[in-house]
Phi, psi and omega in degrees: 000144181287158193265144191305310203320315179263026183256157188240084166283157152063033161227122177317136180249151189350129172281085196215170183047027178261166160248138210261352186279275196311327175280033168220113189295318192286323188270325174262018146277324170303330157290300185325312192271351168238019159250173183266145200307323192307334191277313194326273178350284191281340184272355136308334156287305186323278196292013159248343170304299173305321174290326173306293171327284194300344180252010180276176188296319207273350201248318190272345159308311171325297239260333183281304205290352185286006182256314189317285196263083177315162178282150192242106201286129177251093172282000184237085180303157183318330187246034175069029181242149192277124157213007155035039185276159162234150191245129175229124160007177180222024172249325176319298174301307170311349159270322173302310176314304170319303186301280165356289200288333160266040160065033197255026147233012164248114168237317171294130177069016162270135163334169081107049206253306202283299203309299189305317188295322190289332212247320176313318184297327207282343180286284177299342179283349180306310198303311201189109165303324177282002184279349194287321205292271140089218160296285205320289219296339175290301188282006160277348159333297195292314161328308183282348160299308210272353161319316187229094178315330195260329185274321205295330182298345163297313246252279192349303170297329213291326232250337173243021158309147180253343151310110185281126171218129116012267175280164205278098167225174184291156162344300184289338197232064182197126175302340187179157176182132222269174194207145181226182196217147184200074188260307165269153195241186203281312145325325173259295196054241188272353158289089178282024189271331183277355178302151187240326191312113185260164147295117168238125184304140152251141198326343182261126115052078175067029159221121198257173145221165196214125151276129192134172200225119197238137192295341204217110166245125179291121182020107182253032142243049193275173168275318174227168193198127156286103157240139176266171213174129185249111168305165160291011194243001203126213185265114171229187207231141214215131175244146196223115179274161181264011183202145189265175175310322176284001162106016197257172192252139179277123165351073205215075195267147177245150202266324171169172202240145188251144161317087191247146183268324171222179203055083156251016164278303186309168170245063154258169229223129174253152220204124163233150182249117212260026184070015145274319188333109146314159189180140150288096153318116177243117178074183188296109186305157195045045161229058186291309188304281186338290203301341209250343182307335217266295191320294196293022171246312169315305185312312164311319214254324170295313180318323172311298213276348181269321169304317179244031159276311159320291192281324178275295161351264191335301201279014187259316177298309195283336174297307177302309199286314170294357199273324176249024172261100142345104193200146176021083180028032146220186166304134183301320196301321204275030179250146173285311177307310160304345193269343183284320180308314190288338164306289190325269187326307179322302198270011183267318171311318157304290194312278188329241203008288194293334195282312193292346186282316156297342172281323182318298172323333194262309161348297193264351157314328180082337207269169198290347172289302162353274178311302168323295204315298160331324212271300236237324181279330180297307154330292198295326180289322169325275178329287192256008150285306185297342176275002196248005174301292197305331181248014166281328166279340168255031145260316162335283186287312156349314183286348190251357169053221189278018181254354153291346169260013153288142113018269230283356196255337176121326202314316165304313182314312180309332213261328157335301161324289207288050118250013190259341146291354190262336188233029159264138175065048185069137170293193167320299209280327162319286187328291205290319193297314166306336171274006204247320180298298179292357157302311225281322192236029181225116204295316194320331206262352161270306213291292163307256181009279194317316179295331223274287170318292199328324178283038167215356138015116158068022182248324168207128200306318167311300208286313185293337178292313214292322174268327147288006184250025150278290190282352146303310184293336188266004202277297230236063197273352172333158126095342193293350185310287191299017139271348209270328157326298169309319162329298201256330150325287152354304181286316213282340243241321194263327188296296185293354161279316172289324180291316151317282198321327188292288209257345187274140158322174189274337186283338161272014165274322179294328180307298197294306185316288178332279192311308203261314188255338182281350202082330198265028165206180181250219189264333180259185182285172187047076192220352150008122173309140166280355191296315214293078157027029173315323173292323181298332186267325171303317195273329173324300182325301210312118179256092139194150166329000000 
């Protein structure tokens, strides 16, 4: 007989061997409902083959020791020559590779590409988030490629390859390669209107050198970086390779690597440019801002999608953990007050899912009703999913008491992670300030919205109060900036209400409705009406088959 010591009663045991796609009900009804059925088949063998992997033993040891063993920057090679290189795990890469070889940096221009790419990034970043970064800046890239037909025509396959290579070679003699961003400086932060670092035209055609110094550089062992820079024509936007043609490394000194309390698997890097920097002009000078939105929009709708990877891990940990945690001679999920908390967090988690999951959907609809929608829901969607990550992963972890505050449980990595999306690709008040721009000056993007809300109309009375007191706030914009955080809280609080309600079972649309739009609870989780169907929304939450 085993010794008491060593027994681990009245303990969850690891949340392993599952599939992360399938046991999550809310995300593989959202593919099922936005790809076209002919897509369906294989892109579900696709995304549960990635969900099996992401949910194995051998795949979440990856994800510990690449947090575990941070990257290391070598600015020097054995004989003193500047190679300005980062050194990672070898668990990094092998997730980066995974994420890669699934295609989770191909989307543009494929039928159903962005949904199956949104649900795959929202699957594989569960293992290690940081690996998101990446993934996102390569397939946020490409828009801002097609600016310029000639660059995108090198760059563009190598950026949607499902080939991982590593190493650092020109350009020509690579299968697939990854692409980063160095938008911002020390002086500026998101205002990049203030950037200094310039551009000087060379005698060729679209070929620069670049002075200057960039505060935040995105995963700097990428093969290439969109970086802005002011030409003699203005702020333009520049692909700067870490290796020319000639096989030689281009002038890309990285200065040192930065401290971050999460994504510590990741790499940024502050990055100088010594008046050598070779650079491509991508797009028009001084049309820099222009060339790079479509990325940064791209960029956004990952934070939706990173922000609610985050929330599903947690509540997937914490849902596991009461189911075999004890309390008063049962399961803690079967305690009522735990089934409200644990509820709360379900539907907070759903709502993220389906909403980054329909903006995905409109990306590959295309059509100008689409787009509008995109102008104005992404920002808004931005704002207030990334802002509900942090206190969902810390109720999240709460439920696991003190054993959620150990290491050894994951839980810290989550909650280290969830405030690093909320301040990528612009904090709050950029995000809020931006649904406030697009209200003032673009009619469409409210015209979409309002339809977008409108189709769930008369389906439930909260939701409809919840929307005519949006067009109450829009009636009047005077004055709206020190509003405009409430604003776009609002907008995004009725788009996830009208999408639930259209599409969410009825017990989680009434929760949210209860909950988000109704009044009837309270500011922390699990405050829920108790009249409201909790078992039902928990066990949905539940990852398993």
């Amino acid at each position: 007989m085993e010794a008491p010591s060593r027994t681990a009663a009245d303990q969850a045991p690891p949340l392993v061997g599952y599939d992360v796609f399938a046991c999550d009900r809310a995300l593989a009804e959202a593919v099922d409902r936005h790809l076209p059925p002919e897509l369906l088949d294989g892109a579900r063998e696709e995304l549960r083959a990635l969900g099996r992997a992401t949910g194995s033993e051998q795949v979440r040891e990856w994800g510990e020791q690449a947090d575990s063993f941070p990257p290391r920057l070598r600015t020097h090679d054995r004989y003193g020559r500047r190679i300005d290189e980062v050194d990672f795990h070898p668990a990094w890469h092998r997730l980066l590779g995974k994420a890669v070889a699934a295609g989770l940096t191909d989307a543009w221009g494929r039928p159903g590409g962005h949904v199956r790419r949104a649900a795959g990034f929202l699957v594989a970043t569960q293992a290690e988030a940081g690996i998101g970064c990446p993934v996102s800046m390569t397939h946020a890239a490409v828009p801002a490629l097609r600016a310029e037909p000639e660059v995108a025509a090198v760059w563009e396959p190598l950026a949607v390859s499902r080939v991982y290579e590593r190493e650092l070679r020109p350009v020509a003699a690579k299968a697939g390669a990854l692409l980063g961003t160095g938008l911002t400086e020390r002086q500026g932060g998101s205002g990049v209107r203030a950037n200094t670092t310039s551009a000087r035209p060379l005698a060729a055609d679209g070929e620069y050198v670049l002075t200057g110094r960039k505060w935040f550089c995105s995963a700097p062992m990428s093969d290439a970086f969109l970086v802005l820079a002011q030409a003699p024509g203005g702020l333009t936007c520049f692909l700067v390779p870490r290796v020319l043609d000639d096989g030689s490394r281009n002038a890309f000194a990285l200065q040192r690597l930065r401290d971050k309390p999460g994504s510590r698997s990741n790499a940024s890097a502050e990055v100088e440019f010594d008046g050598t920097t070779w650079a491509r002009r991508v797009g028009e000078e001084g049309r820099g801002l222009r060339t790079v939105m479509g990325t940064v929009a791209a960029a956004r709708l990952d934070r939706v999608l990173g922000s609610a990877a985050l929330m599903r891990q947690a509540v997937a940990q914490a849902v596991h953990h009461a189911s075999y945690r004890s309390a008063s001679g049962g399961p803690l999920v079967d305690e009522p007050l735990t089934r409200n908390v644990l509820a709360d967090l379900a539907v907070e988690s759903e709502a993220a899912t389906v909403l980054g999951m329909r903006l995905a959907a409109a990306y590959d609809s295309g059509t100008e009703r689409e787009r509008a929608l995109l102008r104005i829901a992404v920002p808004a969607a931005k704002y207030w999913v990334a802002k509900r990550c942090v206190p969902v992963v810390a109720e999240a972890l709460e439920c696991l008491g003190g054993n959620g505050y150990v290491e050894e449980s994951g839980m810290p990595r989550l909650l280290r992670e969830s405030p690093l999306n909320s301040v990528g690709e612009g904090p709050g008040n950029v995000q809020a300030l931006d649904v406030l721009r697009a209200l003032r000056t673009e009619p469409a993007a409210l015209d979409a919205y309002l339809r977008e809300v409108g189709e769930a109309r008369g389906a439930d009375p909260r939701l409809d109060r919840a929307i005519r007191g949006v067009l109450t706030e829009l009636a009047d914009l005077e004055g709206a900036e020190a509003r405009a955080r409430r604003l776009a809280e609002r907008m995004a609080l009725v788009l996830q209400g009208a999408l639930l309600v259209r599409w969410a079972p009825p017990e989680v649309a009434d929760a949210f409705c209860a909950g988000r739009l109704g009044g009837d609870s309270g500011a922390a989780f699990g405050t829920l009406p108790p009249t409201l169907d909790l078992r039902a929304v928990v066990e949905r939450a539940r990852p398993a088959e």
